[in-house]
C-alpha positions in Angstrom: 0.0 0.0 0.0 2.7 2.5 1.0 4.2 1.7 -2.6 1.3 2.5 -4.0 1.1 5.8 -2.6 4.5 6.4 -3.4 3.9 5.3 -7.5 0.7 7.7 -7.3 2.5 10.3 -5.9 5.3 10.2 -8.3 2.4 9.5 -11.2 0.5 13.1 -9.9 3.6 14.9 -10.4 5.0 13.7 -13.4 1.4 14.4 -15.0 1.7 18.3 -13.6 5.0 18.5 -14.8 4.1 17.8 -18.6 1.5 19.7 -18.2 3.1 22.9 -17.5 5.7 22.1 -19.6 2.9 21.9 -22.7 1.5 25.1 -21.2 5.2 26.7 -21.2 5.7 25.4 -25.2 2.2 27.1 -25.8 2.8 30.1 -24.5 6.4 30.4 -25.9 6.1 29.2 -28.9 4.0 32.6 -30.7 7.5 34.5 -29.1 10.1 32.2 -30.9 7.6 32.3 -34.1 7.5 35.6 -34.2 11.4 36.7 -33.2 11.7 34.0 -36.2 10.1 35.9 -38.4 10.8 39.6 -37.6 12.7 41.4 -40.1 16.6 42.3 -39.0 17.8 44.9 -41.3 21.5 45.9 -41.5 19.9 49.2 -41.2 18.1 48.3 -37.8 21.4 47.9 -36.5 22.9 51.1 -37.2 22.6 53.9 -34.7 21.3 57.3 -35.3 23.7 59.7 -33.8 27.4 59.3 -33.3 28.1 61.4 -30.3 32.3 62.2 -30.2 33.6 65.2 -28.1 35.8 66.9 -30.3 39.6 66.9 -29.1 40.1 70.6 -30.0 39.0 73.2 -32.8 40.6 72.1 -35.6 43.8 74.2 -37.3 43.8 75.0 -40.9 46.0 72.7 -43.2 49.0 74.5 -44.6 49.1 77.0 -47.1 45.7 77.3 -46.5 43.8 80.2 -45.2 40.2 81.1 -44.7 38.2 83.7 -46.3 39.3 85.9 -49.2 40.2 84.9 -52.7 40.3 81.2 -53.6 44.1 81.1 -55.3 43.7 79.7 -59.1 39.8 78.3 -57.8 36.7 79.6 -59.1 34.7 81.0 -56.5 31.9 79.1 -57.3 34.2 76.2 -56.3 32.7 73.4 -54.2 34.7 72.2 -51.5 34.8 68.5 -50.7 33.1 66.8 -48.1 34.8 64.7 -45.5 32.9 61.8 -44.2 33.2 62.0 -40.6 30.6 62.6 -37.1 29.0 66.5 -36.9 31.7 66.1 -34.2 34.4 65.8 -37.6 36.3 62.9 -35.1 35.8 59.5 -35.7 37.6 56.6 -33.7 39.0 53.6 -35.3 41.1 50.0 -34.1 42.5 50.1 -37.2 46.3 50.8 -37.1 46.0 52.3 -40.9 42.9 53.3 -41.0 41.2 54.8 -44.6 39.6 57.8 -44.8 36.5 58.8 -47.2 35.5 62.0 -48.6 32.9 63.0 -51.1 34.8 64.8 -54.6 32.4 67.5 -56.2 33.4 68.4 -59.8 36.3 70.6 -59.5 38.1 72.5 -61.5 41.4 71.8 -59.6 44.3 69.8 -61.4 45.7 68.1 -58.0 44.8 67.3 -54.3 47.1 67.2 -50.9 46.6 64.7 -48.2 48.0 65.4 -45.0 48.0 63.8 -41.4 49.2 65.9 -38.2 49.5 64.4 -34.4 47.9 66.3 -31.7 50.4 68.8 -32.0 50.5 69.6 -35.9 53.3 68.0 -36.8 53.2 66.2 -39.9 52.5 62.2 -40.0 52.0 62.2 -43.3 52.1 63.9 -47.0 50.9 62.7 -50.3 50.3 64.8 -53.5 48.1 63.1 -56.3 46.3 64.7 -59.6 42.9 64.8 -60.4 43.1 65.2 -64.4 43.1 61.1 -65.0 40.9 61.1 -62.0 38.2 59.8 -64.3 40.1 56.6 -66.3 40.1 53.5 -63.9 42.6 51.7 -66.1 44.9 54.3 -64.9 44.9 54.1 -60.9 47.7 52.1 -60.3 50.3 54.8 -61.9 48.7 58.0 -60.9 47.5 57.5 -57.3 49.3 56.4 -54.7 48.5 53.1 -53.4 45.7 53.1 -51.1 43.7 55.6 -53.0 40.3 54.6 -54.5 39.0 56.3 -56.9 35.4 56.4 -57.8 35.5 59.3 -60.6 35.0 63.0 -60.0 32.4 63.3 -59.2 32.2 60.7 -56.1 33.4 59.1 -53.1 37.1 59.1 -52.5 39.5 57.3 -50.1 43.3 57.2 -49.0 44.4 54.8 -46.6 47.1 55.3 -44.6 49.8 53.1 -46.2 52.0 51.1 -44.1 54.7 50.3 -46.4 55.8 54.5 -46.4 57.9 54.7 -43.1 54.8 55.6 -41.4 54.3 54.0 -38.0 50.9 52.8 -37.1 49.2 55.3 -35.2 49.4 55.3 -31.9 46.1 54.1 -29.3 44.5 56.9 -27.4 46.0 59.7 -29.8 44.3 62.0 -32.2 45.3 63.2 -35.6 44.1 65.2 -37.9 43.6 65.0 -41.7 43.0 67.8 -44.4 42.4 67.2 -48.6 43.2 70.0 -50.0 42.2 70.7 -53.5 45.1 72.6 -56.0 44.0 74.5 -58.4 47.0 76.7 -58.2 50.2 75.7 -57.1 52.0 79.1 -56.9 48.8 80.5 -54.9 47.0 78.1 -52.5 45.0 80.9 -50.3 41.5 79.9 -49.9 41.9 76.4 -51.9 38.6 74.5 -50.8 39.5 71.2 -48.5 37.5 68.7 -46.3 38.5 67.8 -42.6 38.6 65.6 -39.8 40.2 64.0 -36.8 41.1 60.4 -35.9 41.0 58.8 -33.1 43.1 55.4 -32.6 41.1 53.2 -29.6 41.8 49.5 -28.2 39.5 47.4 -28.3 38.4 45.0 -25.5 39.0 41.2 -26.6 35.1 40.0 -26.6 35.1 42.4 -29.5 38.0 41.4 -31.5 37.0 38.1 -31.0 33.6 38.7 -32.0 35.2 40.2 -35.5 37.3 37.9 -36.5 34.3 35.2 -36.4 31.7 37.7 -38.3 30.4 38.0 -40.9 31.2 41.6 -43.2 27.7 42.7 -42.9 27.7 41.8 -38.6 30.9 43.6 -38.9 29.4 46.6 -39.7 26.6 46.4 -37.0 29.2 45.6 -34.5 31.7 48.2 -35.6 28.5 50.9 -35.5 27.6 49.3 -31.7 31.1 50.2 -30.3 31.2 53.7 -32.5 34.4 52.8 -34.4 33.6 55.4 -37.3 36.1 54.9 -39.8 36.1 50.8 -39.6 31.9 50.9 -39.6 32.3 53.5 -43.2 35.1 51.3 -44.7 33.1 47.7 -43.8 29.9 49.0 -45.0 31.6 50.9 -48.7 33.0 47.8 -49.2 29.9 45.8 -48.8 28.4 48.4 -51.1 31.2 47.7 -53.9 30.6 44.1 -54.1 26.5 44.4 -54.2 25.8 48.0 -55.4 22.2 46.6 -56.2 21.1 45.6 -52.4 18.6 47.2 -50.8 19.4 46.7 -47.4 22.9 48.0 -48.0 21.9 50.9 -50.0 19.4 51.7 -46.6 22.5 51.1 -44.0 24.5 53.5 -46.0 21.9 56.4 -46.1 21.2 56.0 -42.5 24.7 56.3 -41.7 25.4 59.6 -43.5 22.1 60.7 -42.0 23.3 60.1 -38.8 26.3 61.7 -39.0 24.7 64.8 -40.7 26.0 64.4 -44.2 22.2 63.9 -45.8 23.5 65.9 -49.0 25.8 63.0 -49.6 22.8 60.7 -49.1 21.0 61.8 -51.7 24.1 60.8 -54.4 25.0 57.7 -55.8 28.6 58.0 -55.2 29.3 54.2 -54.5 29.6 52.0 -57.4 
């Protein structure tokens, strides 16, 4: 009898226990359905401000001065538009990072590159002309390597070349980088340029770990989570490049430049 009462025992609980178990698959199950089925955008991911604290007012690059006449430029001439934060500081892991910039048409012949520490001294100098800006089959022996060019107009890049006696940049510095467009070499007052500041960061090991074993489009997302600026623009251009015709990508990338304020650049089809 007393085994009886034991088996009945351990029969009423056994029956409770699937029971609520059945009740726990029911009410779960619409959740897991429906986190199943809900839509994850690249775009989703992205956030919609970048908040940096400038280091400092940035300095003018050389040779270059504000106001007045524009040198050999038109004064209709557009300047170029350097895709960084409202902030114009960015952060990066990258220990040569690249940089992007949006090219109106210009009437200028060359451009200068240049990259100051924290206390203006020069990291690093490149000169390049524009006038075979527009023939691809031409890239390797007119820009320096590193630069991509998309055409004039477009979206530009330079990366910071490792192979030029150029150390890596340092962690926890901040440098900043002028293109300057020359339209006259013998007068470069006023020439038009774009600006911005880097900022070299560590990052902690779950997220380098969590990099290397991503995919390129979660490597944007997580890039964009820990605000690494320059890395999140390269990633997601890239991505662009190889699939120009995806939807999703073509929506990350506007929402970035919204973010950042750079809506006019938004509005062109400057990757191709």
């Amino acid at each position: 009898m007393a085994w009886f009462k034991r088996s009945s025992r351990f029969t009423i609980l056994a029956t409770i226990l699937a029971v609520a178990l059945t009740l726990g698959l029911i009410v779960n199950a619409p959740t897991r359905v429906q986190a199943q089925w809900t839509p994850s955008s690249l775009s989703n991911k992205l956030p919609t401000q970048w908040e940096f604290r400038p280091p400092r007012a940035p300095g003018q690059p050389v040779n270059t001065v504000s106001g007045g006449t524009r040198g050999g430029c038109n004064q209709s001439e557009a300047s170029p538009i350097a895709l960084v934060p409202d902030s114009k500081i960015g952060t990066t892991i990258a220990e040569y990072p690249t940089v992007f910039w949006y090219m109106p048409p210009t009437s200028a012949s060359a451009a200068e590159f240049v990259l100051r520490d924290a206390k203006d001294n020069d990291v690093y100098r490149v000169r390049y002309a524009l006038a075979q800006s527009a023939l691809p089959d031409r890239q390797a022996s007119v820009f320096p390597q590193g630069m991509g060019v998309e055409g004039t107009p477009g979206l530009m890049s330079l990366t910071l070349p490792a192979f030029a006696n150029l150390s890596p940049l340092e962690i926890g510095q901040d440098y900043y980088w002028v293109l300057a467009l020359i339209c006259n070499p013998d007068d470069r007052s006023g020439e038009p340029f774009a600006e911005g500041w880097i900022r070299r960061v560590e990052p902690n090991q779950n997220l380098a770990l969590r990099v290397n074993q991503a995919t390129p489009e979660e490597r944007v997302a997580l890039y964009a989570d820990a605000r690494l600026w320059y890395d999140t623009v390269n990633t997601l251009v890239e991505l662009r490049r190889d699939r120009p015709n995806n939807n999703d990508l073509a929506d990350a990338w506007n929402k970035l430049l919204n973010s950042a304020g750079l809506g006019t650049i938004a509005k062109k089809q400057v990757v191709r």
